[in-house]
N, C-alpha and C positions, 0 to 999 in steps of 0.2 A: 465266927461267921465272916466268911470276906467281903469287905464294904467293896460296893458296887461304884464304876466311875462311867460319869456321862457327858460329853462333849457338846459343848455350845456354844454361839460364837460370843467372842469376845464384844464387839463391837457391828453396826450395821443393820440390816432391817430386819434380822428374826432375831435380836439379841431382846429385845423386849415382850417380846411376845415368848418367846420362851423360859424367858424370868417367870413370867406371869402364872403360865402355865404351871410352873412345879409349884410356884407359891401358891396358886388352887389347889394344889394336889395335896397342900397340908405341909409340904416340905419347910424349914426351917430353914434359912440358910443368908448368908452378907452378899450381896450381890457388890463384890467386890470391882471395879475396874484396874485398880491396879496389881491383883493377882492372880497367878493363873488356876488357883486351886481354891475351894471353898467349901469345907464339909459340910454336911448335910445335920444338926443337932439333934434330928428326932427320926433318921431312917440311917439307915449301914449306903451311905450314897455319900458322894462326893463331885463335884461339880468341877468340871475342866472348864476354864475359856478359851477360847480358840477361835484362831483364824476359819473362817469359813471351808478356805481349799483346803485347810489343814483336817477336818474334822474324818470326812470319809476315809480317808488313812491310816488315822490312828485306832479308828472301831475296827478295821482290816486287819488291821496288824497285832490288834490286843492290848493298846496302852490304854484306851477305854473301853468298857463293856458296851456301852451306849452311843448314840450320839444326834442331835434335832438337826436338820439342814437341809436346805432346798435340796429337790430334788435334779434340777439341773447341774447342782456340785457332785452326787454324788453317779450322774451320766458323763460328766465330764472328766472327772477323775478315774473312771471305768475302773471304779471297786469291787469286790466280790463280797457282799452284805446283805443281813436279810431286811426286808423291809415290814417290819413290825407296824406302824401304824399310821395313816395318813391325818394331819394334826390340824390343817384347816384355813391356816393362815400364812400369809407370807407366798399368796398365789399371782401368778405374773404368769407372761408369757413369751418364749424366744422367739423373736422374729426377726426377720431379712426386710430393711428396711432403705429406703434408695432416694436418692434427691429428689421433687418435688420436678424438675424439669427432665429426671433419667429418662432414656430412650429402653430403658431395662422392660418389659411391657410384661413377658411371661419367665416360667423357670427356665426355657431355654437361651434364653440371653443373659443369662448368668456365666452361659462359657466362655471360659476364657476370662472372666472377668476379675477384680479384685475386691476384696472383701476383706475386711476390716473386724476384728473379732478379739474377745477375751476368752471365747468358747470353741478352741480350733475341734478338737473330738467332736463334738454333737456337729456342729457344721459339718466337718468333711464326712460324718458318717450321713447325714441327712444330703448332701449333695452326690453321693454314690450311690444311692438308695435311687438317685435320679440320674440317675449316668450322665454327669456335669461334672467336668471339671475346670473348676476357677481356684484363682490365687490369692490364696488362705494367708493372711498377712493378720499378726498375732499382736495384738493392742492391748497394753494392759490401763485401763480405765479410761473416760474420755474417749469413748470409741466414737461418738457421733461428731466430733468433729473432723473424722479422719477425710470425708469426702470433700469437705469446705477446704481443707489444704490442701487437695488433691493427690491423699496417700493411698483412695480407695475408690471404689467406682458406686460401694453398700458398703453395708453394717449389717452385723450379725449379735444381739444385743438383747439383754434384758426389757422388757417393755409391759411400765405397771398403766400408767397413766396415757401414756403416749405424748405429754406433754414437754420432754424433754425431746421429741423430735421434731416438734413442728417447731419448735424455737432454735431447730440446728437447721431447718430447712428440707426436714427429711420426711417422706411417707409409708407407713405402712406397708410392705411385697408381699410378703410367707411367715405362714403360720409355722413354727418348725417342732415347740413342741411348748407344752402346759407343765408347771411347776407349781408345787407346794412343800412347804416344809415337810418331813417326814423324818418318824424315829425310827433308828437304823441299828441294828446290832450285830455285834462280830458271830461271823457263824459256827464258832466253837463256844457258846454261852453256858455256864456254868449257874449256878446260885437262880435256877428258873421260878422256884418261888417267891424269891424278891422279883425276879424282872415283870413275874406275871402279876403280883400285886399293886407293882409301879405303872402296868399296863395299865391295870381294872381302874386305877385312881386317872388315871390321865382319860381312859374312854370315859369314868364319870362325870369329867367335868365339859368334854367336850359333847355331850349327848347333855349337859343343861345347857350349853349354850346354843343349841338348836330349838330350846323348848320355852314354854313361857305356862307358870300356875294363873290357873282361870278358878277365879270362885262368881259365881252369880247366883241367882235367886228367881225360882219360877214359881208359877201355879202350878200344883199339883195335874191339875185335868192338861198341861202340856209340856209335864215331865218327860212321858215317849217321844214327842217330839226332837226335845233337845239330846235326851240321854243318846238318842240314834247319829246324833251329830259328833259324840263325845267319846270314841274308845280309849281316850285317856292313855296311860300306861299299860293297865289289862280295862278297867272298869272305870268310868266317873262316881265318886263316893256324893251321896247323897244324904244331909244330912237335916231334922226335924228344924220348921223354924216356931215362935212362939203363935207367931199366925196358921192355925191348924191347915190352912189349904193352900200353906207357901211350903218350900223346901229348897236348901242351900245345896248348890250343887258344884264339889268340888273337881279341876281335871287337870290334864297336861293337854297340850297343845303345840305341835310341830312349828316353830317360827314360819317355814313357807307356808304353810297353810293360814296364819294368824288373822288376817285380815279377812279373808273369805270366810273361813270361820266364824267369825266375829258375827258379820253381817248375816248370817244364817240363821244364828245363836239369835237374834233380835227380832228377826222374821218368826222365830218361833215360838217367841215368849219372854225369853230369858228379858232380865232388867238385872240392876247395880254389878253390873259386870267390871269387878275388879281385877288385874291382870299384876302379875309379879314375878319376878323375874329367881331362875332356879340358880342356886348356887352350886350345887351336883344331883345327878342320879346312881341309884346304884342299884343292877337288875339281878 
């Protein structure tokens, strides 16, 4: 059976989140920094590290079957990959971001203008999309200082917190586009019952970490009440307690919903409302 390889990055902000992720999955594996390969001991996988730009290339081309990474690298790279599964983390957003005193007001005073960027693709395609043309000047990191030296008029830049802009002097313009890590795979994939197994385990763990186990304890005369609160997975299990006119009522429960839930669940009866957290699902 040919061991399967899958690309992640070496170093940077989905480098742990994506350790994490296989290691929920059950994978075995050295989360090596100083090598670039790490086999997998308890699945036919093998683990690349890599540079971020590097990664959408190498699933293109076939040196890996797999590979996790924003999805702005692999818009920016303009690969031809499928996009297997959106993973949850590692979400940020591009934006066109302009001195604090710019006379820049709308998107049409961006003509002519210069712009400061690590991401010239997604800009020049997102500024034609706007029949705008400004001058695309190509910064590799450290983009937001480029207006403070007067190399650029904006920025065109990753933005998680937005706290590294106001400390450079800069504000928020344009939304350009939403990113999240996402697994990516070459579109000639071979070996689909390892990829789709590797799938199932990775949707199981990310469908626990949406969810929270609720056990609590009602009176029986308003069991319909809460059971109506509670579609759980298919059903809330509901189980005898030693007090003949109590019963334990076991569920899942959607993270956004948890809270409103909650207070519903107490409006109706429910008491010793235990909550715990899932380590996977599997449907």
């Amino acid at each position: 059976m040919k061991t399967l390889k899958i690309a992640i990055q070496k170093s940077g902000r989905l480098n742990e989140k994506s350790v994490e992720l296989l290691k929920n999955c059950g994978l075995n594996f050295e989360n090596y920094k100083s090598s670039l390969i790490s086999p997998v001991s308890n699945f036919p996988l093998e683990i690349l590290f890599l540079r971020d730009d590097d990664i959408p290339e190498y699933v293109q081309d076939g040196i890996a079957d797999l590979g996790i990474v924003g999805e702005n690298m692999i818009e920016e790279t303009e690969v031809d990959v499928n996009y297997l599964q959106r993973l949850g983390f590692g979400k940020c957003t591009l934006k066109i971001a302009v001195p604090n005193n710019s006379d820049i007001l709308q998107l049409s005073d961006l003509e002519g203008k210069a712009i400061a960027t690590s991401y010239p693709a997604i800009l020049a395609k997102f500024l034609a999309d706007n029949n705008i043309k400004s001058d695309i000047r190509m910064i590799s990191g450290s983009v937001e200082i480029s207006p403070g030296l007067g190399l650029s008029d904006a920025i065109f830049d990753i933005v998680s917190t937005g706290g590294t802009l106001k400390s450079n002097g800069l504000k928020p313009f344009a939304d350009v586009m939403k990113s999240e890590a996402i697994l990516i795979g070459n579109k000639n994939l071979e070996n689909q019952d390892l990829i789709t197994e590797l799938i199932e385990r990775i949707q199981s763990v990310l469908r626990a970490k949406e969810t929270k186990y609720v056990v609590l304890n009602v009176a029986k005369e308003n069991l319909s009440k809460v059971v109506e609160l509670l579609p759980g997975v298919k059903s809330p299990s509901v189980v005898p307690l030693a007090e003949p006119d109590w019963v334990a009522v076991h569920t899942v429960i959607q993270e956004r919903d948890f809270w409103e839930k909650i207070s519903k669940l107490k409006q109706a009866g429910a008491q010793g409302i235990v909550v715990m957290p899932i380590e996977k699902i599997i449907v």
